[in-house]
ZAFI-587864 format. One line per 2 residues: their letters; for each residue x, y, z of C-alpha. Coordinates in steps of 0.1 Angstrom, whole numbers. Layout:
% residues N
a> X:Y:Z ~ ...
//
This chain:
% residues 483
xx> 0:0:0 ~ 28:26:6
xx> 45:21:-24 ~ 8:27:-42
xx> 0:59:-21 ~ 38:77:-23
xx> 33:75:-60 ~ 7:96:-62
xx> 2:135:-63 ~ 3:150:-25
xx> -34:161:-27 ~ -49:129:-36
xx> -29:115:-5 ~ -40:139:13
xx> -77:131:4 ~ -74:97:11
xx> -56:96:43 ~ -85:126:53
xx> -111:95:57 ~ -86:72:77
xx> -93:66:113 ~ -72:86:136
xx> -59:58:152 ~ -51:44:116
xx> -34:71:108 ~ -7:66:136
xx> 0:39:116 ~ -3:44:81
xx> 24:72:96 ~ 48:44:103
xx> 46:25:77 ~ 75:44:59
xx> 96:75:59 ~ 81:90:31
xx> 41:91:47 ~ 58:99:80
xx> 72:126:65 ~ 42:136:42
xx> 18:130:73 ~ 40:154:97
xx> 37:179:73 ~ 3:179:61
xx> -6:203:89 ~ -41:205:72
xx> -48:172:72 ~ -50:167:113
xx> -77:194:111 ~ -94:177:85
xx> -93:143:102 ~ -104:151:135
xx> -133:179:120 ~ -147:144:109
xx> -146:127:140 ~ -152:152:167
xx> -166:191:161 ~ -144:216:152
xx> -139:242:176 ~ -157:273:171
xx> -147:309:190 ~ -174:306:216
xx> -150:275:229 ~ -128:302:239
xx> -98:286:227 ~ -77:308:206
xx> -53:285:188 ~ -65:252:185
xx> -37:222:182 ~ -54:199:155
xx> -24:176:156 ~ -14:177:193
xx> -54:173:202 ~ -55:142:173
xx> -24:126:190 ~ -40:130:222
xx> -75:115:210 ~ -55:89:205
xx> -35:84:234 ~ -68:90:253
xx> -92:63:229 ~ -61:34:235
xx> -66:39:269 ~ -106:38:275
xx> -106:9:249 ~ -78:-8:264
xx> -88:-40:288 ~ -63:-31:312
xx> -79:-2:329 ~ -51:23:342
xx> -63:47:372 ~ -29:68:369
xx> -38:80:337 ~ -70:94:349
xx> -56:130:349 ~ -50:127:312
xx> -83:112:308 ~ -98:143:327
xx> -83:168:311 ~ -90:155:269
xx> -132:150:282 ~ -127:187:297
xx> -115:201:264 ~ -139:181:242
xx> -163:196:266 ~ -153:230:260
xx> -153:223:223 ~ -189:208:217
xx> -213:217:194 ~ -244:224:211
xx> -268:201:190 ~ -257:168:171
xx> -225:170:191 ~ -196:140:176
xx> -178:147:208 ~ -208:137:231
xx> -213:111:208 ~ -173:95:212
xx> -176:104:252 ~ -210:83:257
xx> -193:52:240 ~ -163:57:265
xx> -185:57:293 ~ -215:38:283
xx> -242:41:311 ~ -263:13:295
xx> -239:-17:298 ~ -249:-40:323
xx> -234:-30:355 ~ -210:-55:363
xx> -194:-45:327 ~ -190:-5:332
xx> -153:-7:335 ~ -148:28:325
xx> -173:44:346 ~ -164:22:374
xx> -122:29:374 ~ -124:64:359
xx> -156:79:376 ~ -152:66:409
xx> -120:73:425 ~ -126:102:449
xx> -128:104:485 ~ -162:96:488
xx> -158:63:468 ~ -124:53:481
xx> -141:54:517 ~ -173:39:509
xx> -153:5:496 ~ -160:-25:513
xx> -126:-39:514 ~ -106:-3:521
xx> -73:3:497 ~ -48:33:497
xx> -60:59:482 ~ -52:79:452
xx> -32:107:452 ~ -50:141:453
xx> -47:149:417 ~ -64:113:407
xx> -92:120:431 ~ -97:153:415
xx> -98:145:380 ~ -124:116:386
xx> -144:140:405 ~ -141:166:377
xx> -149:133:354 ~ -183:122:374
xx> -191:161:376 ~ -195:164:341
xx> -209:131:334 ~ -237:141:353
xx> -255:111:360 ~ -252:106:398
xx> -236:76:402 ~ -251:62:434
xx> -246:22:432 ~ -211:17:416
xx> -209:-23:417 ~ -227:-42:429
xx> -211:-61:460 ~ -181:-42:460
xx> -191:-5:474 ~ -210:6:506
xx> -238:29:503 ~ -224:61:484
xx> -250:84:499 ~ -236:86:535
xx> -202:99:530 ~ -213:123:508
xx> -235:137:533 ~ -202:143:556
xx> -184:160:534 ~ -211:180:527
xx> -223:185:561 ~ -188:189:578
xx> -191:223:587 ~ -150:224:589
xx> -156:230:552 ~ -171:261:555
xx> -144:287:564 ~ -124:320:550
xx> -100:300:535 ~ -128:279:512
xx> -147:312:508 ~ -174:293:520
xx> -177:279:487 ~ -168:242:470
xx> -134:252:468 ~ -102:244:479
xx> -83:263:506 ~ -66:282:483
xx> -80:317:489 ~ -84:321:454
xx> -119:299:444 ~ -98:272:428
xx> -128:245:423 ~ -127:217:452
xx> -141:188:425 ~ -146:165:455
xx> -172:190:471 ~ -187:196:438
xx> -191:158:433 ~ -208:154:469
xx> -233:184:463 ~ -243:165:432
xx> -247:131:447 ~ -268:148:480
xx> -288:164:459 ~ -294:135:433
xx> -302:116:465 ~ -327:138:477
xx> -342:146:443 ~ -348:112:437
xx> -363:105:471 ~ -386:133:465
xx> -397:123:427 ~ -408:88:442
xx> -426:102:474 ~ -449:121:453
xx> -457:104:419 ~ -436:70:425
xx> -410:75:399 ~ -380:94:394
xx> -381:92:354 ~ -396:131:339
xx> -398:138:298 ~ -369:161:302
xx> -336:167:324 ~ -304:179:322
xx> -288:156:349 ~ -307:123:329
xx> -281:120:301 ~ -246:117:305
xx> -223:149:292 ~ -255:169:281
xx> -255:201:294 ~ -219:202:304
xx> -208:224:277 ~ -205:260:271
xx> -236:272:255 ~ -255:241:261
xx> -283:268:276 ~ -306:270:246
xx> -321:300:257 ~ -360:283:266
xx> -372:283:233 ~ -404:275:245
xx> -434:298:246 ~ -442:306:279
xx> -479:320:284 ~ -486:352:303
xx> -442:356:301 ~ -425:385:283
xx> -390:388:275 ~ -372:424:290
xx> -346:443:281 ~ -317:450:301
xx> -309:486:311 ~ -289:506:296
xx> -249:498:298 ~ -256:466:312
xx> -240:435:294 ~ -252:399:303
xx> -220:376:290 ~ -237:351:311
xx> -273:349:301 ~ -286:356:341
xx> -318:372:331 ~ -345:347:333
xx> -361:324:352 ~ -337:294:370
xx> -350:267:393 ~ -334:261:422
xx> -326:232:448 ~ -320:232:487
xx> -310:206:511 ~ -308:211:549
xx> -305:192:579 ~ -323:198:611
xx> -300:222:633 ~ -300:199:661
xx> -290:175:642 ~ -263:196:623
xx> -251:209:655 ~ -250:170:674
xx> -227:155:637 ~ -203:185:640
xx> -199:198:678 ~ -204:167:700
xx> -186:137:694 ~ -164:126:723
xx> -129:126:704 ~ -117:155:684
xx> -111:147:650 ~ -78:156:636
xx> -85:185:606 ~ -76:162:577
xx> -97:131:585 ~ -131:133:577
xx> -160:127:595 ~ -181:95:598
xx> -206:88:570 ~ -240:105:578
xx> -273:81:571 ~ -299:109:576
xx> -332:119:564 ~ -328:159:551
xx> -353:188:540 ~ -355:201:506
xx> -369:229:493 ~ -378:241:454
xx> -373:278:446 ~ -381:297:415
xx> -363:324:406 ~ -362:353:388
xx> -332:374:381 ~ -320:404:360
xx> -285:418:352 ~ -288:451:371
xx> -247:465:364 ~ -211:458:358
xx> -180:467:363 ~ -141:456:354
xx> -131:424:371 ~ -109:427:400
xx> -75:415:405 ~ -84:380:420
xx> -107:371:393 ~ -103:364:355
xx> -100:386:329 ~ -116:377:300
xx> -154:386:309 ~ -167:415:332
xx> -184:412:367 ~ -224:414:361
xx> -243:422:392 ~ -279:410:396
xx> -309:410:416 ~ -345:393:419
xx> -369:374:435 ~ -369:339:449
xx> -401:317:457 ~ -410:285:470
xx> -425:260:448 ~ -442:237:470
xx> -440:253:508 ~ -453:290:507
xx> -461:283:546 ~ -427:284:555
xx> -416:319:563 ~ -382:311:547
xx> -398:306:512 ~ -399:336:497
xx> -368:361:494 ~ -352:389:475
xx> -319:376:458 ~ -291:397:450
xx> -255:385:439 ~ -231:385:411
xx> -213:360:386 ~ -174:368:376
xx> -152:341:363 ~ -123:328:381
xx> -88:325:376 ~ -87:293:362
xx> -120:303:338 ~ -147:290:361
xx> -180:310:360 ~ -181:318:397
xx> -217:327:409 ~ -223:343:444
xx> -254:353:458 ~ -274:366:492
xx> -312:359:499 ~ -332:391:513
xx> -356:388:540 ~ -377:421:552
xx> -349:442:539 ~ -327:414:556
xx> -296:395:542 ~ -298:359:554
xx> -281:331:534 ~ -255:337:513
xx> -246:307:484 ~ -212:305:468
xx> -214:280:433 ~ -200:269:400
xx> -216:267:364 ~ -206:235:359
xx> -200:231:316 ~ -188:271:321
xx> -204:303:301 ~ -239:300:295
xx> -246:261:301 ~ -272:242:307
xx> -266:224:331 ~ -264:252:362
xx> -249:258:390 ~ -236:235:414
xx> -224:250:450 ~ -227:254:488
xx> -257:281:509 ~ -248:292:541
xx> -250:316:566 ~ -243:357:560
xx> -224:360:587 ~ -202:326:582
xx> -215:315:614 ~ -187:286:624
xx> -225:264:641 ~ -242:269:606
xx> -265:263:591 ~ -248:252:558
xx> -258:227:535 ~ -257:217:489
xx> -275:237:466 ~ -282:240:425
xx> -296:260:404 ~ -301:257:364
xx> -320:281:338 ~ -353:272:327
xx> -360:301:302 ~ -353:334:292
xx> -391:354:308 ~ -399:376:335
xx> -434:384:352 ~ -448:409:334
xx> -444:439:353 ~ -420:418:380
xx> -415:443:407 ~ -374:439:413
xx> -371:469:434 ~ -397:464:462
xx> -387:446:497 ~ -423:439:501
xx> -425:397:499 ~ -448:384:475
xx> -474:361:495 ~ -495:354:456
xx> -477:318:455 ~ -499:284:455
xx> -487:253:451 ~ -490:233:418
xx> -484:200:422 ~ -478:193:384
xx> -456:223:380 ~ -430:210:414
xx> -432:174:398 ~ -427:189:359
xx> -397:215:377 ~ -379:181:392
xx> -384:160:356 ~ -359:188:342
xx> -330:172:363 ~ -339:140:375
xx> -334:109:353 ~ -307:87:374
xx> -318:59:351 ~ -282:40:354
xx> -283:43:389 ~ -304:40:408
xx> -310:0:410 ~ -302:-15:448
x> -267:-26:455
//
């Protein structure tokens, strides 16, 4: 075959080797000195190849210089390992960091990189046969304690990356295999309940003790599994299922992409769309209406897990695992860019700070006096690129709870916001617990009254609209089976 192909002109070599498989490629490549060398400097051809295979990254990635033949090497690397029988967990940084960047680089509909990442980690095998999701998905601290049969554990960086990993899978992954786990649930709850946590150096947030709102994965990983837990919990308490027509935690990878938000397309009776003021900019699509999650224990019982055991725990080993029945709450929101300004020295460059404010109420408990709330906050990225999203609920004039969160996906994605509440004052006794929030369209109340402190008692419950709000996350349809 070389002898055929080197005998022909460059550009009908080049438009033959376009259709190869990238791992053919590699070696077609090595086959002799004169395709190596035609290959190596094809430098159109990589783009070529992999614009076939996977999408081709568009400005809105933010990446400015794409590396068509470093990224097609690395497809490589990263496909011989996730199809490889040997599973290796020290490559799971690697691993990590490709998914992240094929992330970044989706297409938002008919995406070939979703496409390849579902086959990598396919949900649907029969549980005993996940190997990928099972090595590369489940090596953070709240796996490595939950295992029956304890091993050392990774090293920090591993634990990280497969936290990132499960993050932007999505699909809570609640019963790993069967036989060899203990129940997941628990240990999340104590990293998410450990008020030790919650402190100046963390920001309060799901960060690590940095200072600087670098993202703690591991956190982020046990906010999604408490509140997977709790959504599920709640789906089968009221209509005894946990399966809704639509969700952006039910499919794996959907929704963790930037621009996955498809901006509510649609119509929403009795909803119209407003303007922002004038010199406002919204980089990050805030105005609109999101739908938000709450956990929390009872305060007692907060207060009992973290402030009277008999022996005091050393800061770096965790707490017990936590078996506990929590609150939930469901919270619509509507919110509106109000200003901005230059970002400050701590946070990233690229985007503005957008300021925002609006009104938060309670889906299915307008009896509690906590329910309904002014919100103010502001979303900034971070150093690393994160879209960092802070915010304070107002009661009577009142700050109260203050949340610190991440967009998980980054810039305008669909899949929301993924972080801790707290108190205002950063109480060191709490309260404290996980919280989400996602976008569900682009509307505003007609006449929405964003300046008034007076509370808005006009809510009734719907049971159809709480159960159709939880369908758009819920789907744990991998997961969910008894250990």
């Amino acid at each position: 075959m070389a002898n055929t192909l080197i005998c022909l002109p460059p550009e009908i070599v080049h438009n033959i080797l376009k259709y190869v498989d990238p791992i053919d490629l590699a070696r077609v490549s090595a086959t002799c000195r004169v395709l190596r060398r035609s290959i190596a400097l094809d430098r159109l051809l990589c783009k070529e190849v992999w614009c076939l295979h996977l999408d081709e990254p568009t400005p809105a990635s933010g990446i400015k210089d794409f590396d068509f033949e470093h990224e097609l090497h690395e497809f490589v690397r990263v496909q011989g390992i996730l199809t490889n029988d040997k599973i290796s967990v020290s490559r799971l940084p690697t691993i990590s960091t490709f998914t992240s960047k094929l992330l970044q680089t989706a297409s938002p509909k008919d995406s070939k990189n979703m496409k390849i990442m579902r086959t990598w980690f396919d949900d649907k095998r029969d549980k005993d046969h996940r190997d990928n999701i099972e090595a590369f998905l489940c090596q953070s601290t709240t796996y490595t304690r939950a295992l029956l049969h304890p091993t050392p554990p990774p090293s920090l960086s591993t634990r990280q990356a497969s936290a990132k990993l499960h993050v932007h899978y999505g699909t809570p992954i609640f019963h790993p295999r069967r036989g060899k786990f203990a129940e997941i649930y628990p240990y999340a709850v104590s990293m998410v309940y450990d008020l030790r946590n919650y402190k100046e150096e963390t920001l309060w947030g799901p960060y690590l003790a940095d200072g600087q709102a670098g993202v703690d994965w591991e956190k982020m990983e046990a906010v999604m599994l408490v509140l997977g837990w709790n959504l599920r919990v709640f789906t089968e308490q009221r209509e005894g299922g946990v399966f809704g027509p639509r969700s952006v935690w039910r499919e794996p990878w959907v929704g963790a992409s930037p621009g996955s938000y498809e901006g509510g397309k649609a119509q929403v009776p009795g909803k119209v769309e407003s303007g922002l003021g004038a010199g406002v900019v919204d980089p990050y699509g805030i105005e609109g209406t999101w739908m938000r999650v709450v956990c929390f224990l009872d305060f007692h019982d907060l207060f009992a897990y973290n402030f009277t055991s008999e022996d005091e725990l050393p800061s770096s080993s965790p707490r017990p695992p936590l078996n506990t029945t929590e609150a939930i709450r469901l919270i619509s929101m509507e919110l509106r860019a109000v200003r901005t300004e230059a970002p400050g020295p701590d946070d990233g460059q690229e985007l503005p700070v957008v300021y925002f404010e609006g009104t938060a109420k309670s889906m299915h408990t307008q009896w509690d006096p906590n329910a309904n709330s002014r919100v103010r906050g502001s979303v900034r990225l971070t150093k690393e690129g994160e879209v960092r999203w802070q915010s304070v609920s107002v009661y009577g004039g009142e700050e109260r709870w203050a949340s610190e969160g991440i967009q998980v996906g980054g810039l305008r994605s669909s899949r929301g916001v993924l972080g801790h509440w707290f108190d205002k004052d950063h109480d060191v006794h709490g309260p404290a617990g996980p919280t989400a929030f996602w976008k569900v369209n682009d509307h505003l109340n007609d006449g929405a009254d964003f300046d008034s402190e007076e509370e808005d008692d006009d809510w009734t419950e719907d049971p159809e609209e709480v159960l159709e709000a939880i369908a758009s996350i819920v789907g744990f349809h991998a997961d969910l089976g008894s250990s």
